[in-house]
MARBABA-218197 format. One record per residue: residue number from 1; y, x, z of N, C-alpha, C in turn; residue in three letters. Coordinates in Angstrom, 2 decimals, padded with zeros to 5 digits. Atoms other than C-alpha are relative to their C-alpha. Layout:
// MARBABA-218197
> resi;n.py;n.px;n.pz;ca.py;ca.px;ca.pz;c.py;c.px;c.pz;resn
> NUM;Y;X;Z;Y;X;Z;Y;X;Z;ALA
...
//
This chain:
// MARBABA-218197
> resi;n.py;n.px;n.pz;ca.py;ca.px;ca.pz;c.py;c.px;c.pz;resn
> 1;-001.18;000.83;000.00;000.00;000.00;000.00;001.25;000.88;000.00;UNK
> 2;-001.29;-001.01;000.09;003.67;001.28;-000.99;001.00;-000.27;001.70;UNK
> 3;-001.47;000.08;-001.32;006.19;001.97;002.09;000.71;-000.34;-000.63;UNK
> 4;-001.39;001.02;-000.54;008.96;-000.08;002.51;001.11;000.94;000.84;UNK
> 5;-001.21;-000.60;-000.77;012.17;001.79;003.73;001.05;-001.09;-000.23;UNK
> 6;-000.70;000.67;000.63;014.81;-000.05;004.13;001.36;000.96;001.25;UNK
> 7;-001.60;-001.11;-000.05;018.72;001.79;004.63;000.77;-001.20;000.55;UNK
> 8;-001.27;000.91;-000.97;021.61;-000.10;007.08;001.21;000.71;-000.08;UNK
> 9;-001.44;-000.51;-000.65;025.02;000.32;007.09;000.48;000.04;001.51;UNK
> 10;-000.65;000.17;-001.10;026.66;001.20;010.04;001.47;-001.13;-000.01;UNK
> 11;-000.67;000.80;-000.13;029.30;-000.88;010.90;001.41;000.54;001.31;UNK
> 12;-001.36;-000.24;-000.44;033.20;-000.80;013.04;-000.48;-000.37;001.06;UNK
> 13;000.25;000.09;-001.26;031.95;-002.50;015.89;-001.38;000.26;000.63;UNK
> 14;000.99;-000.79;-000.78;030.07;-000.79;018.57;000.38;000.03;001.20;UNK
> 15;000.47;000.79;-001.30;028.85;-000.69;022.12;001.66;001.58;000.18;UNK
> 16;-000.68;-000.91;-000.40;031.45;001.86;024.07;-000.42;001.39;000.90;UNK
> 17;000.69;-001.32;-001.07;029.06;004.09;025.76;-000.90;001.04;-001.16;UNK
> 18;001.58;-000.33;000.55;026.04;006.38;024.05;-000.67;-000.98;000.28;UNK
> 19;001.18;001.06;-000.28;023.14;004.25;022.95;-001.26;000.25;-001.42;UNK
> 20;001.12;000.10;001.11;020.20;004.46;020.48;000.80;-000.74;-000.69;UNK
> 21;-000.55;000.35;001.57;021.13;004.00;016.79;-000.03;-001.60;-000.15;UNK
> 22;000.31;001.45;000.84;019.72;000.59;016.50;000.91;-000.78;000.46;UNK
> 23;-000.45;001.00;-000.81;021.62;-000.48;019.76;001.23;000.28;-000.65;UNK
> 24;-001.46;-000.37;-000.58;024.90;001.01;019.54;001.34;-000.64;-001.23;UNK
> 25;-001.33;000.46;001.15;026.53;-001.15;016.40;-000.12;-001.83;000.37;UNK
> 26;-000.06;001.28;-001.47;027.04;-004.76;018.32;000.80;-001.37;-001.38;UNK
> 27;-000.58;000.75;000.12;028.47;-006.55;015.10;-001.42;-001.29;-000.69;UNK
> 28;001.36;000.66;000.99;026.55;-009.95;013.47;-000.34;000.41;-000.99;UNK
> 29;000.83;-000.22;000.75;026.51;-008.55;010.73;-001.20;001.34;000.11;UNK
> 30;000.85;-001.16;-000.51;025.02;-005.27;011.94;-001.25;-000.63;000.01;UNK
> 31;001.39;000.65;-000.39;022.43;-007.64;013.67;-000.64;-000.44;-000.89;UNK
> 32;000.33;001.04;001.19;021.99;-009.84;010.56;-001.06;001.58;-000.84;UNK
> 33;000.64;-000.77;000.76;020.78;-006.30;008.65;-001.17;000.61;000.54;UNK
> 34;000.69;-000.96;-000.20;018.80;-004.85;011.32;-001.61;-000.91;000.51;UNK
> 35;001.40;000.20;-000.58;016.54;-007.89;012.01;-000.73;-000.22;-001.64;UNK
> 36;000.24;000.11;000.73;016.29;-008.16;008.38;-000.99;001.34;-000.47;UNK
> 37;000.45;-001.17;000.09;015.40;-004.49;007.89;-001.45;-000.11;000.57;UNK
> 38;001.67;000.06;-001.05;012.65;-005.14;010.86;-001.27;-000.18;-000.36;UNK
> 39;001.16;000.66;000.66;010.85;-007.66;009.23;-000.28;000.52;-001.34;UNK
> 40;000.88;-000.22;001.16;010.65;-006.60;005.56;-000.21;001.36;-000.27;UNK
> 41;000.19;-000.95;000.47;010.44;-003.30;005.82;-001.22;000.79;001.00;UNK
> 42;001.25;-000.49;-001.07;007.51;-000.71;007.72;001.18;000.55;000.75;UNK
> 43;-000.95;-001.15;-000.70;010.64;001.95;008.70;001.27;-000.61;-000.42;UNK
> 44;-001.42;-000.16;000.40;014.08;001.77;008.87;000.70;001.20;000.47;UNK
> 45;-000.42;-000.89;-000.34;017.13;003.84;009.09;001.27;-000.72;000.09;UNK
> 46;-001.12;-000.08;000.40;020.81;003.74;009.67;000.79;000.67;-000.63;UNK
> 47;-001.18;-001.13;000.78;023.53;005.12;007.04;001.38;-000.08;001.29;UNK
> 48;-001.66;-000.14;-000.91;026.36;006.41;009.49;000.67;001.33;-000.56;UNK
> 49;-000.80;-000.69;000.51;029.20;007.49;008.13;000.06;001.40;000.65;UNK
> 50;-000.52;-001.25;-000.79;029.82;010.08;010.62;-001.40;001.29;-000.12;UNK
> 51;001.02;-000.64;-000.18;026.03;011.11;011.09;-001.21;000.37;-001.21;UNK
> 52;001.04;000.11;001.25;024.11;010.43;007.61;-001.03;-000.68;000.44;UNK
> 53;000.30;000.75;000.35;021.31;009.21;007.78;-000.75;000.14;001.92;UNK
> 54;000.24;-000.23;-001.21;020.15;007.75;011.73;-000.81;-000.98;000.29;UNK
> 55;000.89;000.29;000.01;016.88;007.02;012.76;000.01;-001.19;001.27;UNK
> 56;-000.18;000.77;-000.84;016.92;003.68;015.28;000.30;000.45;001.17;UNK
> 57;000.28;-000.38;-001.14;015.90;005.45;018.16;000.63;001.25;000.49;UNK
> 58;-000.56;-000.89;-000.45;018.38;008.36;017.92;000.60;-000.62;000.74;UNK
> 59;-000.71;000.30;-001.13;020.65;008.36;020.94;001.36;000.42;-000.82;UNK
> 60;-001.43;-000.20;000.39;024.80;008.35;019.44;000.74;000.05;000.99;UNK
> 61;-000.92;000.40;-000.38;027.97;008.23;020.85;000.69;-001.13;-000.45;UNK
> 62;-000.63;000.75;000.90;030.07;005.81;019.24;001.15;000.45;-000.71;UNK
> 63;-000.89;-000.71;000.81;032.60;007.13;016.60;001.15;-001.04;-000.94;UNK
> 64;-000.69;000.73;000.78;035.20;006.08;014.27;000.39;000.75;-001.14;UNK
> 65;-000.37;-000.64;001.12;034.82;006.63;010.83;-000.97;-000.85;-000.93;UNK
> 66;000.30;001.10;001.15;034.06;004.94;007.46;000.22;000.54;-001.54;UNK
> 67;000.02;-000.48;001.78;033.20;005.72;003.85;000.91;-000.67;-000.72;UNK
> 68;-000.54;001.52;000.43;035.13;002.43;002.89;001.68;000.87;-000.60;UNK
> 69;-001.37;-000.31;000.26;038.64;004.87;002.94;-000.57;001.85;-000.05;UNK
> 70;000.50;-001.60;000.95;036.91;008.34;001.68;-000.05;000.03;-000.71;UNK
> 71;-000.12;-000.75;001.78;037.87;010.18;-001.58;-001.39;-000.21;-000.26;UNK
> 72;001.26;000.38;000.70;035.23;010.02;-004.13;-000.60;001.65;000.55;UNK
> 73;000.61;-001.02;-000.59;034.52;013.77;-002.96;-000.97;000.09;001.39;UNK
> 74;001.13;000.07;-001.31;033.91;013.32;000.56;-000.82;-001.02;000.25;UNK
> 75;000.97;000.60;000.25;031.69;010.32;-000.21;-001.15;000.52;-000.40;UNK
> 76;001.25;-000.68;001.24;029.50;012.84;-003.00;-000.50;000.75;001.36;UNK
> 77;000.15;-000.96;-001.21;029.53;015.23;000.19;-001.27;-000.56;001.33;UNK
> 78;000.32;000.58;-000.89;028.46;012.78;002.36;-001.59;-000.90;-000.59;UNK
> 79;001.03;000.41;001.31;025.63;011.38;-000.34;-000.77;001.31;000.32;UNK
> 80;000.12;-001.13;000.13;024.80;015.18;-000.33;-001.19;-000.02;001.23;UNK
> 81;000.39;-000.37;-001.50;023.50;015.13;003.25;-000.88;-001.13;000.40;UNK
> 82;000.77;001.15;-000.55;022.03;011.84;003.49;-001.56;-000.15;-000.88;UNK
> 83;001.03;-000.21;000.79;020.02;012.67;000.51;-001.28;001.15;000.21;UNK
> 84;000.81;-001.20;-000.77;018.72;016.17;002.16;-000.65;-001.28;000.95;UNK
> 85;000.36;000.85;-001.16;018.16;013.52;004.93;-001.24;-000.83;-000.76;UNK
> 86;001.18;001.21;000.54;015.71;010.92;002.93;-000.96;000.97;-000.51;UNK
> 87;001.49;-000.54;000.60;013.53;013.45;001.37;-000.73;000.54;001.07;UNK
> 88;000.82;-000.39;-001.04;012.24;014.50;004.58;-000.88;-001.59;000.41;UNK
> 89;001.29;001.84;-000.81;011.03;010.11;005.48;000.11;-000.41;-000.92;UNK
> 90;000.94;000.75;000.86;010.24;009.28;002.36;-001.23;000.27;-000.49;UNK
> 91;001.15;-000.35;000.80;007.07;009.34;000.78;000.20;-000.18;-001.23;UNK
> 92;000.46;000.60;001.34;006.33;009.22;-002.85;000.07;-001.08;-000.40;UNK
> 93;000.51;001.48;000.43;006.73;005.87;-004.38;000.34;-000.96;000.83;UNK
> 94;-000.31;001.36;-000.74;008.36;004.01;-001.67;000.82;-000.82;-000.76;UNK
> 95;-000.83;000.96;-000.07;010.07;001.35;-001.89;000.99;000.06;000.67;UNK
> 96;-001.32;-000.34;-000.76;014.04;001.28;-000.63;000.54;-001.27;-000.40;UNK
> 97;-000.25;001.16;-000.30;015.21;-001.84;000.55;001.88;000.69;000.44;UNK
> 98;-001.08;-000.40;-001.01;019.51;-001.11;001.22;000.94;-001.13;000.70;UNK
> 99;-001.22;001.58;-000.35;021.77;-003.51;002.88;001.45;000.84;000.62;UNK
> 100;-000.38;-001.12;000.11;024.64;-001.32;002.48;001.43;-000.25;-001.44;UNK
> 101;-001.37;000.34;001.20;028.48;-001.74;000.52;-000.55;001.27;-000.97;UNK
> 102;000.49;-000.61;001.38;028.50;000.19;-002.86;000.97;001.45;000.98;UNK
> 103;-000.26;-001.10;-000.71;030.59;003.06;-001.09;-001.12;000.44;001.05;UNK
> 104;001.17;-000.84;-000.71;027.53;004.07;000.71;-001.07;000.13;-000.36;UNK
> 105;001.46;000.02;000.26;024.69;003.49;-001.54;000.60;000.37;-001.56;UNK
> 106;-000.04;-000.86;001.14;026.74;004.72;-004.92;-000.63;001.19;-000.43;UNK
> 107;000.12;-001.48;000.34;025.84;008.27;-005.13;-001.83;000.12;000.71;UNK
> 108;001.56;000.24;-000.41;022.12;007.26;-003.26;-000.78;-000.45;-001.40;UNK
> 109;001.27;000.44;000.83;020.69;004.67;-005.74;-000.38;000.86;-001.18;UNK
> 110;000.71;-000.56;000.84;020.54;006.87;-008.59;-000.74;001.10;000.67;UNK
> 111;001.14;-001.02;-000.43;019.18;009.68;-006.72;-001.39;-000.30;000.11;UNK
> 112;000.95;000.73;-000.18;016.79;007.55;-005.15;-001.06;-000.61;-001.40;UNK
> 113;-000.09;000.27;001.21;016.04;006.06;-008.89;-000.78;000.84;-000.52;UNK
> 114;000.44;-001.46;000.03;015.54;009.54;-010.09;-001.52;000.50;001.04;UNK
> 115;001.27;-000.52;-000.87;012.63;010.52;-007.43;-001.31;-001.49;-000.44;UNK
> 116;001.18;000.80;000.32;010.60;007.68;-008.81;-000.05;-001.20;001.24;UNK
> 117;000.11;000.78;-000.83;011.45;005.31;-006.06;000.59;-001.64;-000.37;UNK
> 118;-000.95;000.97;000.43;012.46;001.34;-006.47;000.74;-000.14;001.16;UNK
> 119;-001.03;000.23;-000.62;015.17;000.28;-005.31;000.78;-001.19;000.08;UNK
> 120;-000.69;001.07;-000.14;016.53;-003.44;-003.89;001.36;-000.08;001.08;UNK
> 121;-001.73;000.76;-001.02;019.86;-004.58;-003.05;000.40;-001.16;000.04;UNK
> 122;-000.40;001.14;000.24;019.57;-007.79;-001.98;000.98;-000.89;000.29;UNK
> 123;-001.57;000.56;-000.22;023.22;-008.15;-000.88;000.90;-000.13;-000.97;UNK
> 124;-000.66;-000.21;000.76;024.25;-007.27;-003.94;001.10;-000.75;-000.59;UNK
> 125;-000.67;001.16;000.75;027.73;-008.80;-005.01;000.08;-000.96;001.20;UNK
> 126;-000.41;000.65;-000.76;028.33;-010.38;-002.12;000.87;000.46;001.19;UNK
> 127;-001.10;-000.81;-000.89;031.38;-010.02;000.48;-000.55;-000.34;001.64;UNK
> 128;000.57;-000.03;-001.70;031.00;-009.54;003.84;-000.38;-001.85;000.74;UNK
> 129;000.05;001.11;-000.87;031.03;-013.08;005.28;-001.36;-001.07;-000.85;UNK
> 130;000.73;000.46;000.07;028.77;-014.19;002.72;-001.34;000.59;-000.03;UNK
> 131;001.15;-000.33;-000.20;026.13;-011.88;003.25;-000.53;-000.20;001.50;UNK
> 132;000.33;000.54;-001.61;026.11;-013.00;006.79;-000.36;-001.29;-000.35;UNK
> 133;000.18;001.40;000.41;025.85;-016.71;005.54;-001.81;000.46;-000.62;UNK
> 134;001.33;-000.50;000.32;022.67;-015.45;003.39;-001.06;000.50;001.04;UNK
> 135;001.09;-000.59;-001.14;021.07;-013.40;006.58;000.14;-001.20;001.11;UNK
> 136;000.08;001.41;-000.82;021.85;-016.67;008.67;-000.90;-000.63;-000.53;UNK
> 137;001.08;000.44;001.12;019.90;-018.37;006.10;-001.28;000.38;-000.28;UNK
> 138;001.86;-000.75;000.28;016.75;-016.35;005.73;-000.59;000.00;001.23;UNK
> 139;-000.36;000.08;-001.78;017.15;-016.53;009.75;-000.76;-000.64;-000.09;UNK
> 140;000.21;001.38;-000.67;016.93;-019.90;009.94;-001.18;-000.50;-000.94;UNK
> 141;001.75;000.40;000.91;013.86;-020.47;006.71;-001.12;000.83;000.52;UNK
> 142;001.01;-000.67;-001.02;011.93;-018.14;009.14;-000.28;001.47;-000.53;UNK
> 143;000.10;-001.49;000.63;012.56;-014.49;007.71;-000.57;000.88;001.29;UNK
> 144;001.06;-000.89;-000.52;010.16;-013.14;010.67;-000.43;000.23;-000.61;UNK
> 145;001.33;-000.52;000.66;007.40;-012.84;008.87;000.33;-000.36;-001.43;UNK
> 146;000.36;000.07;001.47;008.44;-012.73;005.31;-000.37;001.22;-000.68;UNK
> 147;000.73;-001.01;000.78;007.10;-009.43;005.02;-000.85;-000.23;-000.49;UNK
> 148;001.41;000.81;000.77;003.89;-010.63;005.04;-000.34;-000.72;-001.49;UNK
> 149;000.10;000.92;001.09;004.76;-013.73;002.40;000.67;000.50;-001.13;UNK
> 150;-001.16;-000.25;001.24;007.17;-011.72;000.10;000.07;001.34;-000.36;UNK
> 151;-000.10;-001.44;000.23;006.42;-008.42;-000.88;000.95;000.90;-001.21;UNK
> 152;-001.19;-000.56;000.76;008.89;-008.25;-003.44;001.44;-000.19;000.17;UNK
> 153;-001.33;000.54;-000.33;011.84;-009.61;-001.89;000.31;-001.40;-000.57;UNK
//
């Protein structure tokens, strides 16, 4: 069976102390991606701007910083590092699930692409409030277990 990765944006709001990756970003939509991530994927990760790429269970601080207002350089830079970062937890042939604005997964999907991996974005084209409406929605039709029922998204 192919792995399932699936990639999270970090997000502006966050807890105010150190906390594990998964905990320490406190917004709905954060939540909306990471129970989504849970269920359809085997692994996840977080994209943080500050840190690249951060595994649930690392321990952070909380920071302030955002790809959203970075030159196209220190984005490639920052692509650069996250990409060193994925070839160490991916396997061959996974699958990459991102939920993730185009400033953080530009300079990824083709890489990703390139290594022979697919690649879904099923936020795609949608603005913030309605991809929360959508992850409310998959919520509430019972997106626990649609790994199980939906292996293609």
């Amino acid at each position: 069976m192919t792995k399932r990765v699936a990639l999270v944006s970090c997000v502006k709001s966050k807890q105010l102390r150190s906390a594990r990756a998964a905990d320490l970003y406190t917004s709905p939509l954060f939540l909306g991606f990471r129970a989504y991530a849970e269920a359809v994927a085997d692994e996840w990760f977080i994209l943080s701007a500050k840190h690249g790429l951060l595994a649930p269970g690392d321990v952070v601080a909380p920071y302030e910083k955002t790809l959203n207002k970075a030159g196209v350089a220190e984005r490639r830079r920052w692509a650069e590092r996250v990409q060193e970062q994925l070839l160490e937890v991916l396997t061959p042939g996974s699958d990459v699930v991102i939920l993730a604005g185009q400033r953080y997964r530009e300079h990824l999907v083709p890489f990703l692409r390139e290594l022979g991996h697919s690649v879904a974005i099923p936020l795609e084209g949608l603005q913030m409030g309605q991809q929360l409406q959508w992850l409310n929605a998959w919520r509430t039709l019972g997106g626990r277990d649609r790994r199980r029922r939906n292996r293609d998204l």
